[in-house]
C-alpha positions as CSV (number, residue, x, y, z in Angstrom):
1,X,3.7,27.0,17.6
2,X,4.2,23.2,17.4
3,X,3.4,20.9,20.2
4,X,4.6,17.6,20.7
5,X,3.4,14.5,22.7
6,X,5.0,11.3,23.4
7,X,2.5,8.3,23.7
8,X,3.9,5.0,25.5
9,X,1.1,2.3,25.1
10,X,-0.6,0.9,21.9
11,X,-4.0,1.4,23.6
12,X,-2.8,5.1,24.3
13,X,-2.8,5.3,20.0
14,X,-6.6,4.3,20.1
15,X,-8.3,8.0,20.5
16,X,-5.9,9.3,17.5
17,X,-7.1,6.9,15.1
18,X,-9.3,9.3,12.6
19,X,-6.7,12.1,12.9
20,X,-4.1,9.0,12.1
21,X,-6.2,7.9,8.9
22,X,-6.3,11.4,8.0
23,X,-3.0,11.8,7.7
24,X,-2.2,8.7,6.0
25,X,-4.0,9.9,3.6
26,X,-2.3,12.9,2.9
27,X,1.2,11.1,3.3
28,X,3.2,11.2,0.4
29,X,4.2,7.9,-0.7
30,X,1.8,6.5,1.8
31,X,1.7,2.7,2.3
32,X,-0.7,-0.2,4.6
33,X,2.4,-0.1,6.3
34,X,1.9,3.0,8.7
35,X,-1.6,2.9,9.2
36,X,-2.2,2.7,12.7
37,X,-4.5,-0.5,11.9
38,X,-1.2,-2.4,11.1
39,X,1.1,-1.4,13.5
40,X,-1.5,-3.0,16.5
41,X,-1.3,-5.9,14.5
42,X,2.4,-5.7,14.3
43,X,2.1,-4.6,18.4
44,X,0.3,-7.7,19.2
45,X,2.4,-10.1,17.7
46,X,5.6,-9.2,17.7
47,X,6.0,-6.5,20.7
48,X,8.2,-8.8,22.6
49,X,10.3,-6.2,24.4
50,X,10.2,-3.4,22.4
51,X,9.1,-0.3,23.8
52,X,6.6,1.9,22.1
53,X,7.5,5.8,21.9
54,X,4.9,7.7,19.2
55,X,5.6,11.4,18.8
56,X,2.3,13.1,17.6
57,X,2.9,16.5,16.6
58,X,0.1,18.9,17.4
59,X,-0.4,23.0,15.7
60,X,-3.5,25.1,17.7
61,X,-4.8,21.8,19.0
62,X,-4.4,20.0,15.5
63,X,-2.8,17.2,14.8
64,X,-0.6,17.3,12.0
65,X,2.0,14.5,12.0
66,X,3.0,11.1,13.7
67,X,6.2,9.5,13.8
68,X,6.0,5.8,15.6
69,X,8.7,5.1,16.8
70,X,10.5,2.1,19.0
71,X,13.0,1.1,21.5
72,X,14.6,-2.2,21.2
73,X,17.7,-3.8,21.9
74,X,20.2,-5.5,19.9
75,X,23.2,-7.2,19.9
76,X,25.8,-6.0,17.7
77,X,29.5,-7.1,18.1
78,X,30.5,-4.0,19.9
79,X,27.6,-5.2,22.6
80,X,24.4,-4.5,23.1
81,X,22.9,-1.3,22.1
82,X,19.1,0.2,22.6
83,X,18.2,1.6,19.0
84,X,15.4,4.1,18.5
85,X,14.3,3.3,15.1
86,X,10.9,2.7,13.1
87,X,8.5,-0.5,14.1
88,X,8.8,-2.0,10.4
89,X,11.3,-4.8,11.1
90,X,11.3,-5.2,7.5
91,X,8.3,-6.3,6.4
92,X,8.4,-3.8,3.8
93,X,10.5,-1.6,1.9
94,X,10.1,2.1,3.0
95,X,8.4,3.7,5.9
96,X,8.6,7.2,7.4
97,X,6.5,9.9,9.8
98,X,2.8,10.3,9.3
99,X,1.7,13.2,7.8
100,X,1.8,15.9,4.7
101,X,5.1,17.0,5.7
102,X,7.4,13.8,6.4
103,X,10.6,16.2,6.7
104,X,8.5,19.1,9.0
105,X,7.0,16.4,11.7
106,X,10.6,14.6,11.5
107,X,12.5,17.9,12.7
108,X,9.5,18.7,15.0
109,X,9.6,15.2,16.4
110,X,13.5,15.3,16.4
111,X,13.4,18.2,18.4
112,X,11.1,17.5,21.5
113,X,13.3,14.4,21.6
114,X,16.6,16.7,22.5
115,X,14.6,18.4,25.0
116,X,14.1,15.0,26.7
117,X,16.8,12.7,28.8
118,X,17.6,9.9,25.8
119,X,16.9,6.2,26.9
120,X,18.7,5.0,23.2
121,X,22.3,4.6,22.1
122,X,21.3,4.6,18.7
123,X,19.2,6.6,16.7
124,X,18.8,4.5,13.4
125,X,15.5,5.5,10.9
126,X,15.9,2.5,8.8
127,X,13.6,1.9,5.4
128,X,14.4,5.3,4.0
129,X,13.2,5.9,0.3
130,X,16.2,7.2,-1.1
131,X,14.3,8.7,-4.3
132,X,12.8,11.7,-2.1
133,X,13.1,10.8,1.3
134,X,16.7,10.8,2.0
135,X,18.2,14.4,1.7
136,X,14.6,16.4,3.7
137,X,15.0,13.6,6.4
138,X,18.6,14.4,6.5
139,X,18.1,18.1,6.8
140,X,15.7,17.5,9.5
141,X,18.0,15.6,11.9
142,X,20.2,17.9,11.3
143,X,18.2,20.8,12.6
144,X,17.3,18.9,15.5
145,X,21.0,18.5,16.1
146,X,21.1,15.0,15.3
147,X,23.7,14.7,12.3
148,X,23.0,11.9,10.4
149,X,25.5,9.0,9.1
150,X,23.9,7.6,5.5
151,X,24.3,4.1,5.1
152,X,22.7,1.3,2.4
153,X,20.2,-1.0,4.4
154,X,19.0,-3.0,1.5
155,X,18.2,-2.8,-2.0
156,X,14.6,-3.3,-3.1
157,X,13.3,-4.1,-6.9
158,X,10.8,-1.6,-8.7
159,X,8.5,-2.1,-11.1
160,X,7.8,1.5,-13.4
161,X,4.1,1.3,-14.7
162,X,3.6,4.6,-16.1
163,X,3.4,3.7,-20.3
164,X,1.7,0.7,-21.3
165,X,1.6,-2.9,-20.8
166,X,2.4,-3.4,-24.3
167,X,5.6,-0.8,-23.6
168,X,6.8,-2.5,-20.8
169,X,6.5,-5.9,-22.6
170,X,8.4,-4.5,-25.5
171,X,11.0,-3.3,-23.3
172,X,12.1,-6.5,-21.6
173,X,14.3,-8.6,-22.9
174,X,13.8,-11.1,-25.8
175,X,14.8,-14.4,-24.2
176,X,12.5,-13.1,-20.8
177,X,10.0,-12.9,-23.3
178,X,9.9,-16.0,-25.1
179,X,10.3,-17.9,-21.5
180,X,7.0,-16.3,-20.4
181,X,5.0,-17.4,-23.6
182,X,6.7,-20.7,-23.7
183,X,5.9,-21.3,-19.5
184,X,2.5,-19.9,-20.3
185,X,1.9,-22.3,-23.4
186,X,3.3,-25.2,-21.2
187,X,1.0,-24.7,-18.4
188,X,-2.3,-24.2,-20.9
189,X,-1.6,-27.7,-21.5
190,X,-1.8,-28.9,-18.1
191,X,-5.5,-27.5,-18.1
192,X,-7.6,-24.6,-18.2
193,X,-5.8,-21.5,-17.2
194,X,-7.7,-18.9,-14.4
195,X,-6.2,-15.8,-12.8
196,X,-8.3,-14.2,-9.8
197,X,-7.2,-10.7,-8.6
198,X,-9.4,-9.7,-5.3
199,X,-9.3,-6.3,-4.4
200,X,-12.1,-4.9,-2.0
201,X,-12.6,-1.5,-1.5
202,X,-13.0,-1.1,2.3
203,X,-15.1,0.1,4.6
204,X,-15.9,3.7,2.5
205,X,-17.3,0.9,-0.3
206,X,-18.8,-1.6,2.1
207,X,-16.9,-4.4,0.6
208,X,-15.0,-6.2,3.7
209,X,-15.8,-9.5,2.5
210,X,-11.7,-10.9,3.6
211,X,-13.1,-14.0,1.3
212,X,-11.2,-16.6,3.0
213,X,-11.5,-19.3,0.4
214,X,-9.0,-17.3,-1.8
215,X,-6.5,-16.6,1.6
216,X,-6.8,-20.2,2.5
217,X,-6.1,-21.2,-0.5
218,X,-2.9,-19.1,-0.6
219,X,-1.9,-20.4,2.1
220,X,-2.1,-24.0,1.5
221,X,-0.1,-23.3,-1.8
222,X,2.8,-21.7,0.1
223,X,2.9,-24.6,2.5
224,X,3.8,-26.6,-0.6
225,X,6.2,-24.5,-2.0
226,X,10.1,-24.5,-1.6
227,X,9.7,-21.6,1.2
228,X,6.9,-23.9,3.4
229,X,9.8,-26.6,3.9
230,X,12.1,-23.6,5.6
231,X,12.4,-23.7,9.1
232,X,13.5,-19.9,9.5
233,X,10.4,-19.0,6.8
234,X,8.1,-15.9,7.4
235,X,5.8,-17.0,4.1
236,X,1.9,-17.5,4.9
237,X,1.8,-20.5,6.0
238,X,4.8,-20.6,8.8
239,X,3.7,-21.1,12.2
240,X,5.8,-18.2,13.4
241,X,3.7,-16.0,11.1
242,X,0.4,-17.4,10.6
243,X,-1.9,-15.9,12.8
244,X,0.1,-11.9,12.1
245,X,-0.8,-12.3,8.5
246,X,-4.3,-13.1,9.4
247,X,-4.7,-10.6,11.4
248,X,-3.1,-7.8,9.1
249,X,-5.3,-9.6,5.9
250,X,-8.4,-8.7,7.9
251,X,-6.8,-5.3,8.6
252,X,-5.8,-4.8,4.8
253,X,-9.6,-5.3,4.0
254,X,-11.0,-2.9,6.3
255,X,-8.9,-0.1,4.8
256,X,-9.1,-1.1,0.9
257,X,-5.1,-2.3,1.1
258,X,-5.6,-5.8,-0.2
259,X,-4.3,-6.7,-3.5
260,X,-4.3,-10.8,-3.5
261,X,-3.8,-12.8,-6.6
262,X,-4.0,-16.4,-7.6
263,X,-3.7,-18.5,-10.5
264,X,-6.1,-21.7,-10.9
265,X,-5.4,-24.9,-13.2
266,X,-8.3,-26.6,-14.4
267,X,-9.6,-25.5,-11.1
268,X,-7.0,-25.8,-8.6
269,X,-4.3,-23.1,-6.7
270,X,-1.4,-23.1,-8.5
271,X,0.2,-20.1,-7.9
272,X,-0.2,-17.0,-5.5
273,X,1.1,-13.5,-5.4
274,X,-0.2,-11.3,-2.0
275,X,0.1,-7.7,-2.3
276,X,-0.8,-4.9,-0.3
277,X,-2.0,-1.6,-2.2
278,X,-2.2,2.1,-1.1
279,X,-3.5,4.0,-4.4
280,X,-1.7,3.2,-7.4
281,X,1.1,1.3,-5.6
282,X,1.4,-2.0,-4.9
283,X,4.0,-3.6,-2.0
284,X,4.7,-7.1,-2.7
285,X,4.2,-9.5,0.1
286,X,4.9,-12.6,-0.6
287,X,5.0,-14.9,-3.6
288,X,4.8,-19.4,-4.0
289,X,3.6,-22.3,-6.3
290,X,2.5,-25.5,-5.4
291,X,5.1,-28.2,-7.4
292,X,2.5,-30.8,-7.1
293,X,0.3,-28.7,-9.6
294,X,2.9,-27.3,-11.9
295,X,6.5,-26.5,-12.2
296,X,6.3,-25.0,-15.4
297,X,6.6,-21.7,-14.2
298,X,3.4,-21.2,-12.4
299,X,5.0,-18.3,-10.1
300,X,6.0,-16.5,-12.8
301,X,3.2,-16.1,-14.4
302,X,1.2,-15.2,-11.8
303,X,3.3,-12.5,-10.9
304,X,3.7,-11.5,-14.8
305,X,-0.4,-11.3,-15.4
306,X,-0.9,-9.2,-12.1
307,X,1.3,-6.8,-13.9
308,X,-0.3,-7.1,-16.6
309,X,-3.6,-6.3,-15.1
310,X,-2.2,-3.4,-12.9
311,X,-1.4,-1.6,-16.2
312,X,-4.9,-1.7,-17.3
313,X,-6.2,-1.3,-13.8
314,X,-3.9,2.2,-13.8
315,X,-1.5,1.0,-11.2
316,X,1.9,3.3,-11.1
317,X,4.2,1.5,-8.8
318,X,5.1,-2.2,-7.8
319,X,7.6,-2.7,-5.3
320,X,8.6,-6.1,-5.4
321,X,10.5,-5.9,-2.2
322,X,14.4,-6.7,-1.1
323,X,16.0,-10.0,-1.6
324,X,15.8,-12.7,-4.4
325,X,16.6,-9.7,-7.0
326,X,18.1,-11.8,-9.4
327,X,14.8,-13.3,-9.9
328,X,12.9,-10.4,-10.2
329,X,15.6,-8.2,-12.2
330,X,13.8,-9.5,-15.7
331,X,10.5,-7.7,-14.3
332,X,12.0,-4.4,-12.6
333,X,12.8,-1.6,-14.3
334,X,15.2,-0.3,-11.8
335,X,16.5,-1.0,-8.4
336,X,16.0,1.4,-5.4
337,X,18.1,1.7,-2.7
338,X,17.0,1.5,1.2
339,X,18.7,4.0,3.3
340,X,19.5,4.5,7.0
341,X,19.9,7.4,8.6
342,X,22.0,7.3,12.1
343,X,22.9,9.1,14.8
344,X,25.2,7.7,17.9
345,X,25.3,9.4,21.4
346,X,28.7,11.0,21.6
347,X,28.6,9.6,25.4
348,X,27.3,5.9,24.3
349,X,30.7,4.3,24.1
350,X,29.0,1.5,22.2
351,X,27.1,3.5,19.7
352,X,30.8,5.3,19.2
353,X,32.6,2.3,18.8
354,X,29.9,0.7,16.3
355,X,29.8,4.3,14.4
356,X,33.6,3.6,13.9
357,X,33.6,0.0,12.8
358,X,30.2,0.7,10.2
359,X,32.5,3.8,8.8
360,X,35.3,1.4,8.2
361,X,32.7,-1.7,7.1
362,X,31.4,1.2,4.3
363,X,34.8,2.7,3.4
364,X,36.3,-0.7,3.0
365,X,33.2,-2.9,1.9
366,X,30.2,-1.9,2.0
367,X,28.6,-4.2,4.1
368,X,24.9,-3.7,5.7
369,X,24.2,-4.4,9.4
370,X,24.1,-2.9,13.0
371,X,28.1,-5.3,13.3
């Protein structure tokens, strides 16, 4: 017999935490994402007025799933609307319950929430990976009674690591290939090439050195890249964003998640790529080159030698994240779509009305939003 729990407050999350990093460990497909170490980070900066609803679903006294969960409200063009979704906000691709058994804590989860009075129009579990996720997530609402409406939210880029380096190489395309060795050959000449990949094992390894230097160091490069002259940025060095990613570096560190790279010439940052890790894959964070040292393709290559090293390394997976794909479609090997699942109360006149305009907006175009 399954018992469920609904916990309001991020300090209420604090006595779960080994039964949490348990789980995370058994998650399929598991990312730094849904560790409960991120989401107080996420909590602290960006709570605003969000309301926090974790389901922690309990057999013979044992925990054996999470689903975190949020209120919020947003405006769509049929009005406002209070959406019960996942607390991502996109900062990554994918996300999902806690557990061994995504689809099992879902419909457990799902179900305790029908037993309750709803405080959401909108039921929307965004960030679903659509290459095993969709259809048991699916299946689970439905048992719930929550019939799910499928939509695209995003498309995100993939990198397949599985052969060789020397494999995937051969299998890109010839002119991709000669602009690589001719950027690389270009920058060689600017000075003495040097590519740093820091990534500490943890706490279980004692290594929890967050070796500021090399953050820093990112950071200063994104400032001087194209995305640090954006007002509406979210790279490193953004005011809006600064102290988060701090926060969530030191996080990533503590739990063996950090995967940061950087390129040097003759000495000074060129070029960063910051990743976070969970096993063999690799979520890409965010990417920049500093001009000032090299626009000969410094970003590139940074990118294409932490590939390169992952192979030998024995990584599987590198999501490279939505947006930007056409620069990032010469390194993917396929494109993944992000799902949403929804469900609209049938007495929310809103949720109705938006459920109507998104089936027309997919029938007739295809187009992604809440309006």
């Amino acid at each position: 017999m399954s018992d469920v729990r609904q916990i309001e407050s991020i300090e209420g999350l604090a006595d779960l935490r080994s039964d949490w990093f348990r789980l995370w460990e058994e998650t399929p497909g598991a990312s730094f994402f849904q560790t409960l170490e991120w989401l107080e980070v996420y909590w602290r900066h960006f709570a605003g007025a969000q309301r926090l609803r974790v389901l922690v679903v309990t057999e013979e006294g044992r925990v054996t799933g999470i689903v975190p969960l949020v209120v919020r409200r947003e405006r769509t063009r049929a009005g406002p609307l209070r959406v019960l979704t996942y607390p991502l906000d996109d900062w990554a691709s994918f996300y999902g319950p806690v557990g061994p058994d995504p689809a099992a804590t879902l419909a457990t989860a799902l179900a305790f929430l029908k037993s309750v009075p709803p405080e959401w129009d909108a039921l929307d579990l965004r960030w679903v990976d659509s290459q095993w996720a969709t259809q048991p997530l699916e299946e689970a609402m439905r048992q719930a009674g929550f019939p799910p409406y499928r939509t695209v939210w995003d498309t995100t880029a993939v990198i397949d690591m599985d052969g060789s380096w020397e494999s995937y190489l051969a299998s890109r395309p010839a002119k991709w290939r000669h602009s690589f060795r001719r950027a690389e050959r270009c920058l060689q000449r600017r000075g003495r090439i040097t590519y740093i990949r820091y990534r500490p094992g943890g706490q279980p390894h004692g290594e929890t050195d967050p070796r500021w230097d090399l953050f820093d160091a990112c950071v200063r490069v994104a400032g001087r890249s194209w995305q640090g002259s954006s007002v509406t940025g979210t790279t490193l060095s953004h005011q809006s964003v600064r102290s988060f990613f701090r926060d969530a570096h030191v996080a990533a560190v503590r739990l063996g998640a950090l995967d940061l790279n950087l390129l040097l010439v003759d000495g000074q940052p060129a070029a960063f790529a910051y990743n976070y890790r969970c096993g063999p894959s690799i979520y890409g964070v965010r990417i920049g080159f500093d001009p000032g040292v090299s626009r000969q393709g410094a970003g590139h290559l940074v990118c294409v030698y932490s590939v390169r090293d992952g192979f030998q390394r024995g990584d599987r997976l590198y999501d490279m994240g939505a947006g930007y794909l056409e620069t990032k479609r010469h390194l993917a090997t396929r494109l993944v779509p992000i799902h949403r699942l929804s469900h609209y109360r049938t007495k929310g006149p809103t949720a109705q009305l938006l459920r109507l305009r998104r089936w027309l907006q997919q029938t007739m175009v295809g187009q992604r939003g809440l309006a």
